[in-house]
NULO-632318 format. One record per residue (C-alpha): residue in three letters; z, x, y; residue number from 1. Coordinates in nm, 3 decimals. Layout:
<recs>
@residuo=ALA; w=Z; u=X; v=Y; num=NUM
...
</recs>
This chain:
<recs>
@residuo=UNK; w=-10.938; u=5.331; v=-4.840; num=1
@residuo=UNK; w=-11.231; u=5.111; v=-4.730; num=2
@residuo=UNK; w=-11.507; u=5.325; v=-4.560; num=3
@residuo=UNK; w=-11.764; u=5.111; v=-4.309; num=4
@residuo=UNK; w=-12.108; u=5.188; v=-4.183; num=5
@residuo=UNK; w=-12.110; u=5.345; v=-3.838; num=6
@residuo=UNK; w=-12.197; u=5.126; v=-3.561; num=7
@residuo=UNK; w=-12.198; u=5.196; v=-3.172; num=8
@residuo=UNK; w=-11.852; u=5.002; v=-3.149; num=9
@residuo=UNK; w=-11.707; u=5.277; v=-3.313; num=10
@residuo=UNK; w=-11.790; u=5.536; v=-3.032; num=11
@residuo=UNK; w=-11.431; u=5.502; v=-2.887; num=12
@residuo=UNK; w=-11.288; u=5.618; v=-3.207; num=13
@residuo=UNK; w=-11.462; u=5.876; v=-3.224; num=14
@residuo=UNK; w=-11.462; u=5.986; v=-2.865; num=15
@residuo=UNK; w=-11.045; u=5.991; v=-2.906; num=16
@residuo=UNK; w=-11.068; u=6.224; v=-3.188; num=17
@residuo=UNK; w=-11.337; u=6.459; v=-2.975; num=18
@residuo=UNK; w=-11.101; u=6.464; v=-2.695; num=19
@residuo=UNK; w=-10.772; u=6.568; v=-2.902; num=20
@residuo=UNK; w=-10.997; u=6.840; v=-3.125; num=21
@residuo=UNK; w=-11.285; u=6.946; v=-2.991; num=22
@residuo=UNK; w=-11.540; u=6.956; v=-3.126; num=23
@residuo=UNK; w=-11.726; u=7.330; v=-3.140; num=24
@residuo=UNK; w=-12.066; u=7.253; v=-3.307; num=25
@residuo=UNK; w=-12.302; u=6.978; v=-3.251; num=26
@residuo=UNK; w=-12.305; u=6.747; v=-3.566; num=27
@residuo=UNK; w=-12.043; u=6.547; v=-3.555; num=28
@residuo=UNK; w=-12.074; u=6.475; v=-3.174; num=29
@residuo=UNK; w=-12.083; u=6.057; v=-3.164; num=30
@residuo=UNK; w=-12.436; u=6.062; v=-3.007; num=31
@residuo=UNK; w=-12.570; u=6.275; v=-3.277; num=32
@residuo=UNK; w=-12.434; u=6.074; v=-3.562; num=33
@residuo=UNK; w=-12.461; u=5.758; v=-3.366; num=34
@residuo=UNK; w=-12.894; u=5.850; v=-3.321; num=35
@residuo=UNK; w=-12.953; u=5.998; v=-3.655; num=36
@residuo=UNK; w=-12.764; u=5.724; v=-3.851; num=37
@residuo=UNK; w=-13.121; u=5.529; v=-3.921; num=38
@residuo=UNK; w=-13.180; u=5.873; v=-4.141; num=39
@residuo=UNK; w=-12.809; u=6.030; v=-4.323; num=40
@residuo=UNK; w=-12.640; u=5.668; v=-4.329; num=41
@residuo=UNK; w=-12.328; u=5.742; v=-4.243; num=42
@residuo=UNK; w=-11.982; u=5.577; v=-4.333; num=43
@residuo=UNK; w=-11.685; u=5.666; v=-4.229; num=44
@residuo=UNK; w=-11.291; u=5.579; v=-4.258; num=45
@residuo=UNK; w=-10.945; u=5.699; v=-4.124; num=46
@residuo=UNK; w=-10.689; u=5.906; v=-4.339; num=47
@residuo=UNK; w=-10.404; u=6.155; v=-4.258; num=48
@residuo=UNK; w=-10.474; u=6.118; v=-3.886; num=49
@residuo=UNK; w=-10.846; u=6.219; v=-3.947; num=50
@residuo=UNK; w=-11.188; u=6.041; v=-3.949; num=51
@residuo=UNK; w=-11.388; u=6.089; v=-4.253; num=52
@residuo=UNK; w=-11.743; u=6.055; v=-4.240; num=53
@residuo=UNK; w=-11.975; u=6.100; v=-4.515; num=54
@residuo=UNK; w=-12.366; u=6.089; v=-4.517; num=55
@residuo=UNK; w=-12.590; u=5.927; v=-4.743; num=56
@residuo=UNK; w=-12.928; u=6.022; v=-4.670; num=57
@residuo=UNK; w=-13.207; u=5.910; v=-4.899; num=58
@residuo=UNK; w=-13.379; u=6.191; v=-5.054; num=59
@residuo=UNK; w=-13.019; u=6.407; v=-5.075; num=60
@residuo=UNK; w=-12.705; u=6.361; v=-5.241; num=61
@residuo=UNK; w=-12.411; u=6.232; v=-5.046; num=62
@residuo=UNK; w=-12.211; u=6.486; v=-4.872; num=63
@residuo=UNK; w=-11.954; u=6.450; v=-4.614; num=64
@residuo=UNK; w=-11.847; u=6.619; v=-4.290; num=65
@residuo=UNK; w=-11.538; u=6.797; v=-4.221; num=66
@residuo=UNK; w=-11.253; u=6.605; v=-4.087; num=67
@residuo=UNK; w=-11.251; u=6.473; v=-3.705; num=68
@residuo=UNK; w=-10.968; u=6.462; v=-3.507; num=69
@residuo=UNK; w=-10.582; u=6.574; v=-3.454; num=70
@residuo=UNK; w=-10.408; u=6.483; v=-3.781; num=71
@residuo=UNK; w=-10.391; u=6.700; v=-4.138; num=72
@residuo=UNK; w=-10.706; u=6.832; v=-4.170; num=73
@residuo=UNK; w=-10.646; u=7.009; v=-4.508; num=74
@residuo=UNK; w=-10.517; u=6.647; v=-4.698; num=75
@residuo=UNK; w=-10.825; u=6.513; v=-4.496; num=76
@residuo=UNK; w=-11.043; u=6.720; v=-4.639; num=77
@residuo=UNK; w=-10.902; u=6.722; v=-5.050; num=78
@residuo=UNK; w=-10.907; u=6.329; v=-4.985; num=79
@residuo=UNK; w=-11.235; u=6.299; v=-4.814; num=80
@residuo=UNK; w=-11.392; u=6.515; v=-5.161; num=81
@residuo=UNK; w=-11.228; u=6.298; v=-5.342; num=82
@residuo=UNK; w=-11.504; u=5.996; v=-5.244; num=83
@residuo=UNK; w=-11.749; u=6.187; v=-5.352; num=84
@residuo=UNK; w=-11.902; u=6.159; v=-5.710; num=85
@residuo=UNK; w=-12.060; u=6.534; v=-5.648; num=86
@residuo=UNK; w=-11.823; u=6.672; v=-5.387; num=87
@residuo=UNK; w=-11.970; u=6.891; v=-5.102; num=88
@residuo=UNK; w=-11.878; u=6.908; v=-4.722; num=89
@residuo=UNK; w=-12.156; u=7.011; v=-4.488; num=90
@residuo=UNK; w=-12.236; u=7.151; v=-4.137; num=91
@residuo=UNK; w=-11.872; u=7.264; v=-4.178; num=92
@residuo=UNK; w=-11.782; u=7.509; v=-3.867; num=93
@residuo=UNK; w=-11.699; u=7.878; v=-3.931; num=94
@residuo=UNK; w=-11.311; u=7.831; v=-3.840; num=95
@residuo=UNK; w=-11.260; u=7.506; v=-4.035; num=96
@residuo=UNK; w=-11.474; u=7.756; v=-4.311; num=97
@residuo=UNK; w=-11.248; u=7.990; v=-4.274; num=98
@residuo=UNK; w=-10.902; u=7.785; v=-4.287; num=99
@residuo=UNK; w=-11.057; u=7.665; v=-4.653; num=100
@residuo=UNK; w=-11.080; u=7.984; v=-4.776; num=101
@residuo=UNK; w=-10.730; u=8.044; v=-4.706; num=102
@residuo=UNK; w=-10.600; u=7.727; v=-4.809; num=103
@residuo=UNK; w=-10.836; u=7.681; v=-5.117; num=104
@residuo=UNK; w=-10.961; u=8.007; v=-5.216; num=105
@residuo=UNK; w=-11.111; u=7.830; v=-5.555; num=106
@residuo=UNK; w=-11.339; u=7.702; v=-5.308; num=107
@residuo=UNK; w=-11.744; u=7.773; v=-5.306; num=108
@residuo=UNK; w=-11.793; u=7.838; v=-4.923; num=109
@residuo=UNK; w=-12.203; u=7.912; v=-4.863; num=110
@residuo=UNK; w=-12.350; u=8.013; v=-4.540; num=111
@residuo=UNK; w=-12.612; u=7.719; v=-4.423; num=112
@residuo=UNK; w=-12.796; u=7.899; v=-4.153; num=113
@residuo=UNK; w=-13.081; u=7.639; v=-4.138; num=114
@residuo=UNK; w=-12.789; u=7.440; v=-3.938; num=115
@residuo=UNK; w=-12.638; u=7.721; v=-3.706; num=116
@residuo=UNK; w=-12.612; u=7.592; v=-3.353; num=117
@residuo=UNK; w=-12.800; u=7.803; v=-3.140; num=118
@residuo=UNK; w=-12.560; u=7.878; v=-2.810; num=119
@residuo=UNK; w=-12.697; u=8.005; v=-2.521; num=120
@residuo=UNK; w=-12.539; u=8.110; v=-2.140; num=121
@residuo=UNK; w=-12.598; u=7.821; v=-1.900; num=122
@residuo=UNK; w=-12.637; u=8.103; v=-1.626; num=123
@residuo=UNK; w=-12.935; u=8.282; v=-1.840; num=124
@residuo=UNK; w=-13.132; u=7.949; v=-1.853; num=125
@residuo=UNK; w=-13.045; u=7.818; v=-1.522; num=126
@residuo=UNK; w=-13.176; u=8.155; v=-1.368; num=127
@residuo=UNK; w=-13.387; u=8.346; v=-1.639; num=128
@residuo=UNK; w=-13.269; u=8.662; v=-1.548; num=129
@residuo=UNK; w=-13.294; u=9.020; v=-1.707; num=130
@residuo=UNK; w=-13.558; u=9.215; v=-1.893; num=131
@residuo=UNK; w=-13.550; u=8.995; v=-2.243; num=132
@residuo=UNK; w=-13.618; u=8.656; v=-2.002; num=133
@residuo=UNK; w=-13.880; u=8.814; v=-1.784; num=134
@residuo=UNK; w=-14.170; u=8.631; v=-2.023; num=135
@residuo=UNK; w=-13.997; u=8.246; v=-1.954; num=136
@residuo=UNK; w=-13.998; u=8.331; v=-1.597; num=137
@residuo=UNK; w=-14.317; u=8.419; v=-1.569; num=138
@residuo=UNK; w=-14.432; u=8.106; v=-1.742; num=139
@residuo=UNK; w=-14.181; u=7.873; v=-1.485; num=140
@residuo=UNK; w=-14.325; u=8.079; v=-1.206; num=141
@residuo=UNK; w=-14.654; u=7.974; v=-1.350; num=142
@residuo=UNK; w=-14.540; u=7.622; v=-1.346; num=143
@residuo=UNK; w=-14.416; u=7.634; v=-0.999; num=144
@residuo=UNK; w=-14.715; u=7.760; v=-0.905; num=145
@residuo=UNK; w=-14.987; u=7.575; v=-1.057; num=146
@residuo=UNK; w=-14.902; u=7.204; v=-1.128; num=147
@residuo=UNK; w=-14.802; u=6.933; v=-0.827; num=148
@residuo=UNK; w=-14.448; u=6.837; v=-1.020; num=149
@residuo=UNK; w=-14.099; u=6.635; v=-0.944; num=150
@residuo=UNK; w=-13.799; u=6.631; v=-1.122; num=151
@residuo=UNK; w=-13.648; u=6.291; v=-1.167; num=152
@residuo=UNK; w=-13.261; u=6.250; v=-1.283; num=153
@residuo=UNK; w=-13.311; u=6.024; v=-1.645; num=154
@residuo=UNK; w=-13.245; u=5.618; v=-1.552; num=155
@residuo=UNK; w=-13.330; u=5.314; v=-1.729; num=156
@residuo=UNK; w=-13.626; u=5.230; v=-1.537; num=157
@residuo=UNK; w=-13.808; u=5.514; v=-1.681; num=158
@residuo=UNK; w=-13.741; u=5.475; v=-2.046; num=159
@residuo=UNK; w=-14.090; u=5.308; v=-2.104; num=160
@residuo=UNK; w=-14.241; u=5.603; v=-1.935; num=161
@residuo=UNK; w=-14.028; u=5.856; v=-2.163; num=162
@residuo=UNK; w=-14.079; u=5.638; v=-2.486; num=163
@residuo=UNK; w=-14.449; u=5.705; v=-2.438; num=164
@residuo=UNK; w=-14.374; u=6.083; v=-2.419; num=165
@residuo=UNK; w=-14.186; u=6.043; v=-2.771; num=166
@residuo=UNK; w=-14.503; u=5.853; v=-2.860; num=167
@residuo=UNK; w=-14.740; u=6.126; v=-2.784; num=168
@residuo=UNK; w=-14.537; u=6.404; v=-2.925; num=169
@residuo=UNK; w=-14.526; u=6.209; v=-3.264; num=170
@residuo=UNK; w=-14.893; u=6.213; v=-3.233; num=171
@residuo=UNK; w=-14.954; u=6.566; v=-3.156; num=172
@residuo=UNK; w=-14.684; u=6.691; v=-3.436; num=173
@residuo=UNK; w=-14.907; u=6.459; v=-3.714; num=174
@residuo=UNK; w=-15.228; u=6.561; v=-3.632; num=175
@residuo=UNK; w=-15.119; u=6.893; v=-3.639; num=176
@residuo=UNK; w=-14.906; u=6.928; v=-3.962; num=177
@residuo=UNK; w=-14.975; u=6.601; v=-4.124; num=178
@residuo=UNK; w=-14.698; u=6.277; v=-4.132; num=179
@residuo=UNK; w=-14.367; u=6.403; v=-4.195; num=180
@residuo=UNK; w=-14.093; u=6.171; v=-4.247; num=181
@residuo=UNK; w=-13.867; u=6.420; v=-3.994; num=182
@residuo=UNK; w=-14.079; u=6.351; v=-3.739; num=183
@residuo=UNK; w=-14.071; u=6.003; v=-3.752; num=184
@residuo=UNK; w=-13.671; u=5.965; v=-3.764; num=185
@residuo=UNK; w=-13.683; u=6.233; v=-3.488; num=186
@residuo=UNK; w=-13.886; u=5.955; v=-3.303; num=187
@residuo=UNK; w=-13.656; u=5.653; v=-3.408; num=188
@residuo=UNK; w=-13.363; u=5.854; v=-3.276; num=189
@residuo=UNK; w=-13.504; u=5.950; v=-2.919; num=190
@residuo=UNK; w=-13.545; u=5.569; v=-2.929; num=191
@residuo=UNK; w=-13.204; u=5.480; v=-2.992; num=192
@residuo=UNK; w=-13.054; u=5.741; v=-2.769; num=193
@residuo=UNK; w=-13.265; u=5.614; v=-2.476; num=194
@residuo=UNK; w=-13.159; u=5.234; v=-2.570; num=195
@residuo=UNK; w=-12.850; u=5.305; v=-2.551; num=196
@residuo=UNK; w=-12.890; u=5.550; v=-2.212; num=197
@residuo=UNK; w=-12.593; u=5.437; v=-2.052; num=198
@residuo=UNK; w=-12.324; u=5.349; v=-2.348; num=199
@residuo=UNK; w=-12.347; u=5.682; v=-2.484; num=200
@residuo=UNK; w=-12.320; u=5.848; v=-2.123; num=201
@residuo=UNK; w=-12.631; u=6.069; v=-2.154; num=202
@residuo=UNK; w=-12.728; u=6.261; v=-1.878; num=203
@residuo=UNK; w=-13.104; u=6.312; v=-1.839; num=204
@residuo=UNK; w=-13.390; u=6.502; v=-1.675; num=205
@residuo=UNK; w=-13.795; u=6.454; v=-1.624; num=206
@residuo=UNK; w=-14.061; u=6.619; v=-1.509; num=207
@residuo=UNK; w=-14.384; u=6.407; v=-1.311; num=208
@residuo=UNK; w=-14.645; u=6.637; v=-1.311; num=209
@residuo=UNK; w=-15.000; u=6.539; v=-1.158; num=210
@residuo=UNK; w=-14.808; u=6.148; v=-1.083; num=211
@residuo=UNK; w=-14.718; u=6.105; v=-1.435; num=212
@residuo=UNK; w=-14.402; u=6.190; v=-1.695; num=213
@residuo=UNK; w=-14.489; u=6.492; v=-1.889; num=214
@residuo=UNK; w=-14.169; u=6.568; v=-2.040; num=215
@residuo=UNK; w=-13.816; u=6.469; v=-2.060; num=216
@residuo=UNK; w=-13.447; u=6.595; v=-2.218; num=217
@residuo=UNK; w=-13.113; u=6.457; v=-2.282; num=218
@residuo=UNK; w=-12.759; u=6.574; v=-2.278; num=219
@residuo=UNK; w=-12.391; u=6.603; v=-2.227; num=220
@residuo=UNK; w=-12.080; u=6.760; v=-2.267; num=221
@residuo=UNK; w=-11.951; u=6.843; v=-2.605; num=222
@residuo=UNK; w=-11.589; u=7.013; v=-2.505; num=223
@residuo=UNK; w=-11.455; u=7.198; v=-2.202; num=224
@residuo=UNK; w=-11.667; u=7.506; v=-2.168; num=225
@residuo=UNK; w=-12.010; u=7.381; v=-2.355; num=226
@residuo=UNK; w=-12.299; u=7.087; v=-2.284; num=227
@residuo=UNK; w=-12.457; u=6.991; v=-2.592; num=228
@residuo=UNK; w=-12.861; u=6.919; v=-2.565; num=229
@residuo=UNK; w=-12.997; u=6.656; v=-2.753; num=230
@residuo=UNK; w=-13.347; u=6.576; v=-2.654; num=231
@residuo=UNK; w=-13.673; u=6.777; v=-2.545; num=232
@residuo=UNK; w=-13.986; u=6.654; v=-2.543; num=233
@residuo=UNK; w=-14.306; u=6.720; v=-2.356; num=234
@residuo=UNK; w=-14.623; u=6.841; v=-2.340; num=235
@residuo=UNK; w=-14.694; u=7.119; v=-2.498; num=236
@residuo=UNK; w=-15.024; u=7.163; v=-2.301; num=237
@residuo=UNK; w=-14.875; u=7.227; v=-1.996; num=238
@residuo=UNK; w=-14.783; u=7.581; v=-1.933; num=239
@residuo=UNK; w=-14.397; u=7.610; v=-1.865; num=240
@residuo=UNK; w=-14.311; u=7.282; v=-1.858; num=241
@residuo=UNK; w=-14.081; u=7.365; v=-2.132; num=242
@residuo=UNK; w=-13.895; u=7.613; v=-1.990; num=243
@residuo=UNK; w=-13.929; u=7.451; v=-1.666; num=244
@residuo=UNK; w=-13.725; u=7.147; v=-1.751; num=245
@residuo=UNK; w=-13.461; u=7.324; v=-1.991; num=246
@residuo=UNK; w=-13.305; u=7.557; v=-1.706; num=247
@residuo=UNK; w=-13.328; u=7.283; v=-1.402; num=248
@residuo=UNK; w=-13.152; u=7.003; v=-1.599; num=249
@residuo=UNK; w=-12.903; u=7.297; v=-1.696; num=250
@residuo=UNK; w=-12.900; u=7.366; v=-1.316; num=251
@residuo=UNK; w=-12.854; u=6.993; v=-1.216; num=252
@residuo=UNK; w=-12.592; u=6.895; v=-1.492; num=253
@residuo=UNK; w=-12.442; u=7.227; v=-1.624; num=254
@residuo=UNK; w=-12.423; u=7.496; v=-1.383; num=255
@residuo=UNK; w=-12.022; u=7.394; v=-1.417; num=256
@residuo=UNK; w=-12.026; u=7.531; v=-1.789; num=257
@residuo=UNK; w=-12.039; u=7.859; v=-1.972; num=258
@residuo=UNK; w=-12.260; u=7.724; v=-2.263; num=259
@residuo=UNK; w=-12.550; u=7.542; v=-2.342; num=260
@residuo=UNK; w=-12.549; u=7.461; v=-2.714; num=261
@residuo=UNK; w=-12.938; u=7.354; v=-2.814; num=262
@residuo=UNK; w=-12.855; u=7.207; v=-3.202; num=263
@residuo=UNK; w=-13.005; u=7.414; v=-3.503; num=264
@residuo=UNK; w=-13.367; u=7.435; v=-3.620; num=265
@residuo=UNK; w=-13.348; u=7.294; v=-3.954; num=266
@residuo=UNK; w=-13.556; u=7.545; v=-4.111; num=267
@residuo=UNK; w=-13.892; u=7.461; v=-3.904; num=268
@residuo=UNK; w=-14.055; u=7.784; v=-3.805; num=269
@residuo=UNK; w=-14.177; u=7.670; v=-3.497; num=270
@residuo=UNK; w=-13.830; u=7.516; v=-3.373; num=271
@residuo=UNK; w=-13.707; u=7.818; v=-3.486; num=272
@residuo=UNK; w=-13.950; u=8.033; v=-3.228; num=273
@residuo=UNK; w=-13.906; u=7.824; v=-3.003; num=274
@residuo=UNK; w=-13.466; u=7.863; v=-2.962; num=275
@residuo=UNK; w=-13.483; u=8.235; v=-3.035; num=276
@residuo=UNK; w=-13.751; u=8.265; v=-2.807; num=277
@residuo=UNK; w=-13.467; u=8.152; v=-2.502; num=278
@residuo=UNK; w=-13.242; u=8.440; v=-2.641; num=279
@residuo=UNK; w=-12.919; u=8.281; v=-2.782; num=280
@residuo=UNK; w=-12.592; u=8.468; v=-2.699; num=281
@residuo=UNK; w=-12.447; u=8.376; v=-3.022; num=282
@residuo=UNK; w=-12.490; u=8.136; v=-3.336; num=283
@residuo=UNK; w=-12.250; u=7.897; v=-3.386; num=284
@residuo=UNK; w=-12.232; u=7.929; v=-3.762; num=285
@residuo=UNK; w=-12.222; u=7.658; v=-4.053; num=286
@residuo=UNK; w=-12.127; u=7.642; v=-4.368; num=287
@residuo=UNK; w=-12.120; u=7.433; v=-4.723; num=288
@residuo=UNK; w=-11.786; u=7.388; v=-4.878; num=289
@residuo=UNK; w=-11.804; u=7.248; v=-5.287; num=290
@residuo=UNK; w=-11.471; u=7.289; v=-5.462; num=291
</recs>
């Protein structure tokens, strides 16, 4: 079984297997692997009615994700391990987890917290109600109140404007903790998802504040009930912008779902402030799988 690199040709593929299991966590999502492949090098292949796709990024060993799509997902899965010269599965979901315990109970399943999805109620951002959001709506109010703003829906003609956003956040992440290589594949991948705007069917929202772009996100559905967000970027400087731009484009493009599902925080302390600080009703939970 040949396995290929990933390339943007291959989002209908992997769109198909979405649609007949969805997916319930972020990772495998086509625009995430499609953005981040400059960084885990992905390759994938097609077995037992599954994709397999396996990451190869350069300072870790390979591991691969569990299997996409409607066919046997346990065969998948012993065949997928079976590419691997150390064989490990990660950013596996808690029920495909669980199913391996069952089926495999020889099976070394560890927590990976560091890559829990944080999940939050689209009706809790989009309004900021109740006692625990009363601080975020005091900083949107301040917002409102104190900068001349305008939401503009994401289109081409403004990805120049938003690259230089992505440009200025790099700058103020370096100077403040030093180059990072994270940061700058973060950067190359808010690149390539804004290249590739309208292939990938991104939905988008930024913020003109004072006549210029301050800040800007990206997202879209990731099954029935949940949006997934990509992107956020702004600046920081700005009092509620934040805030201010995470429950209108959830207002604009979401209001129709029950979840919001803002991707995990890799560890960072200060991404990890940042998501708790918009309460999370629930962690979608990850886990390694090494037989």
């Amino acid at each position: 079984m040949s396995f290929k690199p990933l390339t943007l040709a291959d989002q209908a593929v992997f769109r198909a297997a979405e649609k007949a299991r969805p997916l319930v966590t972020s990772d495998a999502n086509f625009t995430n692997i499609f953005i981040w492949d400059n960084y885990y090098h992905f390759t994938w292949a097609e077995n037992f009615g599954c994709l397999g796709l396996i990451a190869s990024p350069e300072d870790q060993e390979p591991f691969a994700f569990s299997p996409l799509g409607p066919g046997d997902g346990l065969k998948a899965t012993e065949w997928l391990l079976g590419q691997l010269e150390k064989p490990k599965l990660s950013r596996v979901p808690k029920v495909v987890a669980q199913d391996l315990i069952i089926s495999h109970p020889t099976y070394k399943i560890n927590p990976d917290p560091d890559n829990d999805d944080y999940v939050y109620l689209a009706e809790k951002l989009i309004n900021l109600s109740g006692r625990r959001m009363h601080q975020k709506k005091n900083h949107y109010n301040y917002f409102k109140q104190n900068y001349r703003h305008e939401f503009l829906d994401v289109t081409v003609d403004l990805v120049p404007d938003l690259l230089a956003v992505a440009d200025q956040w790099l700058t103020a992440k370096t100077e403040k903790i030093g180059p990072q290589n994270h940061l700058i594949m973060e950067r190359e991948a808010v690149s390539l998802a804004l290249d590739h705007l309208l292939e990938l069917n991104l939905v988008g929202l930024a913020i003109m504040v004072e006549g210029k772009i301050e800040a800007f996100t990206l997202g879209e559905p990731l099954n029935a009930d949940t949006a997934v967000i990509h992107v956020e970027k702004g600046n920081p400087e700005i009092r509620g912008v934040y805030v201010a731009l995470c429950s209108e484009f959830c207002r604009r493009h979401f209001s129709h779902l029950t979840y919001i599902n803002r991707e995990q925080d890799l560890g960072l302390p200060g991404l990890r402030f940042s998501k708790e600080s918009l309460k999370p009703d629930h962690m979608a939970h990850k886990f390694e799988v090494i037989p």
